[in-house]
Structures are given as structure tokens and as C-alpha cells.
C-alpha positions in Angstrom: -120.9 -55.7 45.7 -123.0 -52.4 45.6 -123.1 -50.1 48.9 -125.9 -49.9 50.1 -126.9 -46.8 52.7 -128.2 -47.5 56.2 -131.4 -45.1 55.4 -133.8 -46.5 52.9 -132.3 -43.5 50.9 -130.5 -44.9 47.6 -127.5 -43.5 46.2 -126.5 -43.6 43.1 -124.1 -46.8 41.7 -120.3 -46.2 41.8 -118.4 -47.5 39.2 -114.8 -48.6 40.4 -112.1 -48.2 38.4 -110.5 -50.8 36.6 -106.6 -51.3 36.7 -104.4 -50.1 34.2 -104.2 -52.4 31.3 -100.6 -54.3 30.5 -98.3 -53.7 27.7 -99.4 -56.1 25.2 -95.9 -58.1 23.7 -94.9 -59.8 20.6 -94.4 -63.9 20.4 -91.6 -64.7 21.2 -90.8 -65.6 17.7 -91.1 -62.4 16.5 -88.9 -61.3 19.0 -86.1 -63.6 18.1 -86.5 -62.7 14.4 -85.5 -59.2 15.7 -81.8 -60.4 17.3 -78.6 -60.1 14.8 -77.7 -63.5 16.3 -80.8 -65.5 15.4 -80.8 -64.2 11.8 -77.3 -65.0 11.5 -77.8 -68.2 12.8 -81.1 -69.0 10.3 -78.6 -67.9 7.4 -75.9 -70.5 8.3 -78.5 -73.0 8.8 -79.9 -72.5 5.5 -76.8 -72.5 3.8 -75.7 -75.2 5.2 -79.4 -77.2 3.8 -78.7 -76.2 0.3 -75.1 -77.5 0.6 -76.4 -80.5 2.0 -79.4 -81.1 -0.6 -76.9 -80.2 -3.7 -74.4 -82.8 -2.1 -77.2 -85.6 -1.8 -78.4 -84.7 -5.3 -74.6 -85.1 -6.7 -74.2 -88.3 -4.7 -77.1 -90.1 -5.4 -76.8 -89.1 -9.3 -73.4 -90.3 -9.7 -74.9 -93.7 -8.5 -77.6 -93.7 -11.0 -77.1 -91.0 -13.6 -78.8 -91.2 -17.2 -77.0 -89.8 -20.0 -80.6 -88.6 -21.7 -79.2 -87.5 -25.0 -77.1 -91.1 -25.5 -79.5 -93.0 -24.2 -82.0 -91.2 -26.9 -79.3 -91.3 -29.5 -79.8 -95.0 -30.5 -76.4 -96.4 -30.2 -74.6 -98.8 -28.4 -73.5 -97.3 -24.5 -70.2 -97.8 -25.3 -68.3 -97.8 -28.6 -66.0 -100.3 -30.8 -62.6 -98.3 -31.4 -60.7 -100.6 -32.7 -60.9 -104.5 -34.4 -57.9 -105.8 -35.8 -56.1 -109.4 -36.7 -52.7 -110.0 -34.6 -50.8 -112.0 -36.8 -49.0 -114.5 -34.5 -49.7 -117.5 -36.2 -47.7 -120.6 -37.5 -49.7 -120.9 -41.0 -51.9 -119.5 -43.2 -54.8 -120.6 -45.7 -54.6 -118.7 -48.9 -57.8 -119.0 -50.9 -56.2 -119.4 -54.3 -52.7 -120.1 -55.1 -50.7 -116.7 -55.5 -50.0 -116.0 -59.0 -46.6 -114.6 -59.8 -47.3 -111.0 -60.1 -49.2 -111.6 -56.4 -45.7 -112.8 -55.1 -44.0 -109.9 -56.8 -45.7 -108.0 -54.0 -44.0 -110.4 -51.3 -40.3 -109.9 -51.1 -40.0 -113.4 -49.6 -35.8 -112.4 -48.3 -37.5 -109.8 -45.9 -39.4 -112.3 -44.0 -42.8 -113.3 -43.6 -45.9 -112.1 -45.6 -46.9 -108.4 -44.6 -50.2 -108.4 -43.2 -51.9 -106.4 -46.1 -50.2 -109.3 -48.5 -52.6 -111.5 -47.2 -55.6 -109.6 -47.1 -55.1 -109.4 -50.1 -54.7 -113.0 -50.3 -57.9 -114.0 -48.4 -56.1 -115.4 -45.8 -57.4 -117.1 -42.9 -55.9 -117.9 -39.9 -55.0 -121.5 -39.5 -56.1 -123.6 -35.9 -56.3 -120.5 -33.8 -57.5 -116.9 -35.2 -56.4 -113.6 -32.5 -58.4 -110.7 -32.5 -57.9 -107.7 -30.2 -60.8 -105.6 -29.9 -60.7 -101.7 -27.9 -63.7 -100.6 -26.8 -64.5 -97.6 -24.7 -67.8 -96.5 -22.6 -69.6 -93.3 -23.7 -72.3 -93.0 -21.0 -72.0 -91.0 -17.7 -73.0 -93.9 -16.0 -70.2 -96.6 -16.2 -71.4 -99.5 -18.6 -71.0 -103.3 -17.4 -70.3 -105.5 -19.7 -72.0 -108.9 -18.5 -71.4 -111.3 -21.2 -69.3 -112.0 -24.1 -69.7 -114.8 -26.3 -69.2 -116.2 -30.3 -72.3 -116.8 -32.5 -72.0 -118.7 -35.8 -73.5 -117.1 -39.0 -73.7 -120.7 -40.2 -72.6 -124.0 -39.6 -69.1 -124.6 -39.3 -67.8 -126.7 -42.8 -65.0 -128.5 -43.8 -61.5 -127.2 -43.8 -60.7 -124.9 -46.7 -58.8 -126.1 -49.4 -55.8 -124.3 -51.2 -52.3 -123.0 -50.7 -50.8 -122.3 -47.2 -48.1 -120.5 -45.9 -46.0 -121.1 -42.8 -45.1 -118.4 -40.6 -43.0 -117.8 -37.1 -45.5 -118.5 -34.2 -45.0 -115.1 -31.6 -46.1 -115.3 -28.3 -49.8 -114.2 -27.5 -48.2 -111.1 -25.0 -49.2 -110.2 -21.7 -52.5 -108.6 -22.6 -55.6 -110.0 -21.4 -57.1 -112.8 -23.3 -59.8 -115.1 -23.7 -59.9 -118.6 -25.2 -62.6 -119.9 -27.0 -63.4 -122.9 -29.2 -65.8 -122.1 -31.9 -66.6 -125.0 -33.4 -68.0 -126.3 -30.0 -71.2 -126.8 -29.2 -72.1 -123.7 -26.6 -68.6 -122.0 -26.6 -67.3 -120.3 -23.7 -65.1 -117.3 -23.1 -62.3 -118.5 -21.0 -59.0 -116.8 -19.5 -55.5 -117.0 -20.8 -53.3 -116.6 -18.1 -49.8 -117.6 -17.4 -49.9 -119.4 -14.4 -53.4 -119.5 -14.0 -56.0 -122.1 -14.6 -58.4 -120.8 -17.3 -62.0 -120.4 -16.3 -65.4 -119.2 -17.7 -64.8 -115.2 -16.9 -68.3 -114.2 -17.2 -69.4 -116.5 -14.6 -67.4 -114.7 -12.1 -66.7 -111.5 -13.1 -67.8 -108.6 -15.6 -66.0 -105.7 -17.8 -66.8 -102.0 -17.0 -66.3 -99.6 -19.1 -66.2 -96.1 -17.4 -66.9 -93.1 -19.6 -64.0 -92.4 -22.0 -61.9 -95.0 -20.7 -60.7 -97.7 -23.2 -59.9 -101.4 -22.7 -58.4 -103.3 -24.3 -59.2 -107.6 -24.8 -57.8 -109.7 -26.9 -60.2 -113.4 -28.2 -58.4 -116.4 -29.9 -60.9 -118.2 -31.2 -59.7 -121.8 -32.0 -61.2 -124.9 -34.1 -60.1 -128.3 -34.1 -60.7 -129.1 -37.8 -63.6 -127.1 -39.5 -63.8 -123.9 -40.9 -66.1 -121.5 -38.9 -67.3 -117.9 -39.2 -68.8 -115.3 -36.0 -70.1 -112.7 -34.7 -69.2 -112.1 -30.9 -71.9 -110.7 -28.7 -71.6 -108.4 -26.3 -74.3 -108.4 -23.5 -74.1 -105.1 -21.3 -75.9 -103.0 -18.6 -76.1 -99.6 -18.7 -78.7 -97.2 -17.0 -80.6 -99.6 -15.5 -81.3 -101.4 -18.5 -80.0 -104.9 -20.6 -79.0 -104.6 -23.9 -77.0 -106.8 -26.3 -74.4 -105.5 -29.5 -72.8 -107.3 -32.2 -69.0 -106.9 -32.9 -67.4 -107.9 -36.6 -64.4 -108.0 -38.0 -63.3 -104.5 -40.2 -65.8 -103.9 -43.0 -68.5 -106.0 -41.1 -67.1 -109.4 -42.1 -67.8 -112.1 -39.9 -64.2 -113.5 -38.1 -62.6 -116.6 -39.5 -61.0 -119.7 -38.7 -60.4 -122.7 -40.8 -58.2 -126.3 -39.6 -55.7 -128.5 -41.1 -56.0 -130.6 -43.9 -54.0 -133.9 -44.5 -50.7 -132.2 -45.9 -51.2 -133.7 -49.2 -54.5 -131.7 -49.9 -52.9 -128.2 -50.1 -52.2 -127.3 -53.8 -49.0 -125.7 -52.5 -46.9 -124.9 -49.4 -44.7 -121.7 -48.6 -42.1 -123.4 -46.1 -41.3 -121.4 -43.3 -37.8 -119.1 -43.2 -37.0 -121.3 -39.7 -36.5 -124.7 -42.1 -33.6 -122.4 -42.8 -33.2 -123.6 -46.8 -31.4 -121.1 -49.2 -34.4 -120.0 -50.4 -36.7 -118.6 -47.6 -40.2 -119.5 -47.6 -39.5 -121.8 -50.5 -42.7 -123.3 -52.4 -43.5 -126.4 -52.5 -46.1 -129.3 -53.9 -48.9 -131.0 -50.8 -47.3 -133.9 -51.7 -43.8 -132.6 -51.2 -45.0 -131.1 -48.4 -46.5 -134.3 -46.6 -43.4 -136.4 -47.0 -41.1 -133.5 -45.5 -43.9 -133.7 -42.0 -43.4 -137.5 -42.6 -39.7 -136.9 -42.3 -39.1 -139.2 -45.8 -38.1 -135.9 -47.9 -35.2 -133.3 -46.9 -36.9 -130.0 -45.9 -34.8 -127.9 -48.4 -34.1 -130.7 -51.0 
């Protein structure tokens, strides 16, 4: 309000003074950015973020890693170390008659025929052909295998024809095996296991194959009379993605079976050393050889 005089005499306007004007202050954030202990604090917390956020990122990519360069390689996720024949069975199909200079390479005293005596003989396995096969994973991400199974490269035929050669049946061991009969429509891997029914393992269960680790599985493939020849395939997962490899016997030869024929079809017979005759693994005619399983002939007469 202005003064105004009691005479009608005017006096000039008074300006009052206006109060002092406050300190101005900083926001409080500012001034907690200036404490020791809040910077200390911000530090730890920011530490402990990037801990955090490189943990997460480790976690979460050993769940779903991708090996870029094997993936962009081409080859299979995981690789075939090893294939090679056991030799545990009870006969053998030559595919021609061994000439003498071939059994000069056999010392038939010594016991059976060395495995490279009949490669060299083109021997097949007789009823039952075992296979162990080694494989190892090569991607950072372990690779499942999902499915395992024989496929034909052509009908199956009639039993071979030619010499054969006994030999002592072994035991299959304790590694793990699967059973399967080729010459079946649809064949099936199934488990070997003493004591344990078999059953169709890839229904049920799977294979992994961890990076650099090897495993080892062992097929006999089996055929009730015809001759048969396979691939196997190998179905797998591996970063997210199907995928399906073949595996062959060495040089990329399809595996092998072949059945019995009546014993009077073979050309000729090596006896086994267990007939325990003078003369181990003695040789002898089909016919011969189907009156000694008729039990009309003397096994070493």
C-alpha cells in the first residue's frame, strides 16, 4: 500500500526494500555425487553389473553356443575315428578257395586265420557281422545323436557260395552293443545287455557326444540266410539344427553279412582247431563236411 499524507500535499513513493535473497543450492544429486561413499558405492554397483551381465552371457551361451567356423566348415558335427571288424565269429565265407601259396601265408598250427589273412581273402562274416565304431563330437555345443539305423545299398541276395572257415566263437565283451537284423524289413537298433531285455534304444534314449569326448558302440548286424550289404545312418542334432551322416566300413565299403548254405554247397571247409584232429583247421570237401554236421562221418577221419 502507498502512504498517503493527511494534507492534499503528495510525497514522493518509497520503495521498500526487498529481503535478502537465499543461497541458491545444488540437487541433491549433485550433491551425492560429491560424497567419497556414494562414488564408492556407484563403482561396486557397477562392477558388480558387468560381473553379472558377463555371467548371463557365459551361461546362456554354454546352453546354446555355435561353433561358427565348424558349422561353416561343411563337415559332419562330430567325427568317425575309428571303424573296424571284431573278429568273434564261429565261420567265415571265403570268396574263392585259397590257393596254396594263399595258405602259405596262414600258419594253420598257430591258430586261427589273422585278421589281415582274410582281408585278403574277401571274407565275410558268416550269420552275425560285429562292428565297433568310435566317434567323437567336435562342436562346442554337445551333439545328440538321435537316431541310428542300417540302410541297404541293394537288395539282400542269396547266400554266397565258396569255401568257409570255422573259427572259435569269443564273447561279444562288456561294451555297449546294439542288435540288428538286416535282412528285415525296417530294422531296428536294439540293446545287447546281459540281463536285460533288449529294446529299440532310440525310442528312449539318445547318444551325446560332448566336444572331444569319444564313445565308443559296437553293431552286430545279423541275417538269417541272405547276403546283405549297408550303410548305417546316423541322424544327429547339433546347434539347433537336424542333420543326417553316413558311416562305412574302412575304404568306404559298404558292411557285409552273408548266411549258411546247406553244408554240401561250400567247395571246401577249414575245420575248426576245437574238433581237436591232428591237423588243426584241416580241409575238407562240402560233402565231407555235411556228413561230419550229420554225425555219419568222424570229424578227423
Amino acid at each position: 500500500m502507498r502512504d498517503r499524507p493527511d494534507s492534499g500535499t503528495r510525497r514522493p513513493y518509497r520503495m521498500r526494500p526487498r529481503p535478502p535473497a537465499a543461497p541458491r543450492t545444488a540437487p541433491a544429486w549433485k550433491r551425492a555425487l560429491g560424497k567419497p561413499a556414494v562414488w564408492l558405492v556407484t563403482l561396486l554397483l557397477a562392477a558388480t553389473a558387468a560381473y553379472f551381465s558377463d555371467y548371463l552371457k557365459t551361461f546362456f551361451g554354454s546352453l546354446f553356443p555355435v561353433d561358427k567356423a565348424e558349422e561353416a566348415s561343411g563337415r559332419p558335427p562330430f567325427e568317425v575315428l575309428d571303424v573296424h571288424y571284431l573278429h568273434l565269429n564261429e565261420a567265415y565265407f571265403l570268396s574263392r578257395p585259397p590257393s596254396e601259396q594263399d595258405l602259405a601265408g596262414w600258419d594253420r598250427r598257430s591258430g586261427p586265420p589273422p585278421a589281415e589273412w582274410l582281408d585278403r581273402q574277401g571274407a565275410v562274416p558268416l550269420g552275425v557281422a560285429r562292428w565297433e565304431i568310435t566317434l567323437e563330437g567336435r562342436r562346442t555345443a554337445e551333439v545328440v545323436v538321435t537316431d541310428m539305423k542300417p540302410k541297404l545299398v541293394g537288395p539282400c541276395e542269396p547266400a554266397l557260395e565258396g569255401s568257409l572257415v570255422e573259427t572259435p566263437s569269443q564273447g561279444g565283451g562288456d561294451k555297449f552293443r546294439f542288435g540288428v537284423a538286416v535282412d528285415k524289413p525296417n530294422p531296428v537298433m536294439m540293446t545287447i545287455s546281459a540281463g536285460t531285455a533288449p529294446y529299440p534304444y532310440f525310442e528312449q534314449k539318445t547318444i551325446k557326444l560332448p566336444k572331444g569326448e569319444k564313445n565308443v558302440i559296437v553293431v552286430e548286424a545279423s541275417t538269417s540266410g541272405p547276403h546283405c550289404r549297408w550303410t548305417i545312418e546316423v541322424d544327429y542334432l547339433a546347434d539347433g539344427k537336424r542333420g543326417q551322416t553316413s558311416v562305412t566300413a574302412p575304404g568306404g565299403k559298404p558292411f557285409a553279412v552273408t548266411g549258411r548254405l546247406d553244408p554240401a554247397r561250400y567247395s571246401s571247409v577249414f575245420l575248426a582247431a576245437l574238433r581237436k584232429c591232428p591237423e588243426p583247421y584241416r580241409r575238407v570237401s562240402g560233402a565231407e563236411y555235411a556228413e561230419i554236421q550229420a554225425g555219419t562221418k568222424p570229424e578227423c577221419g
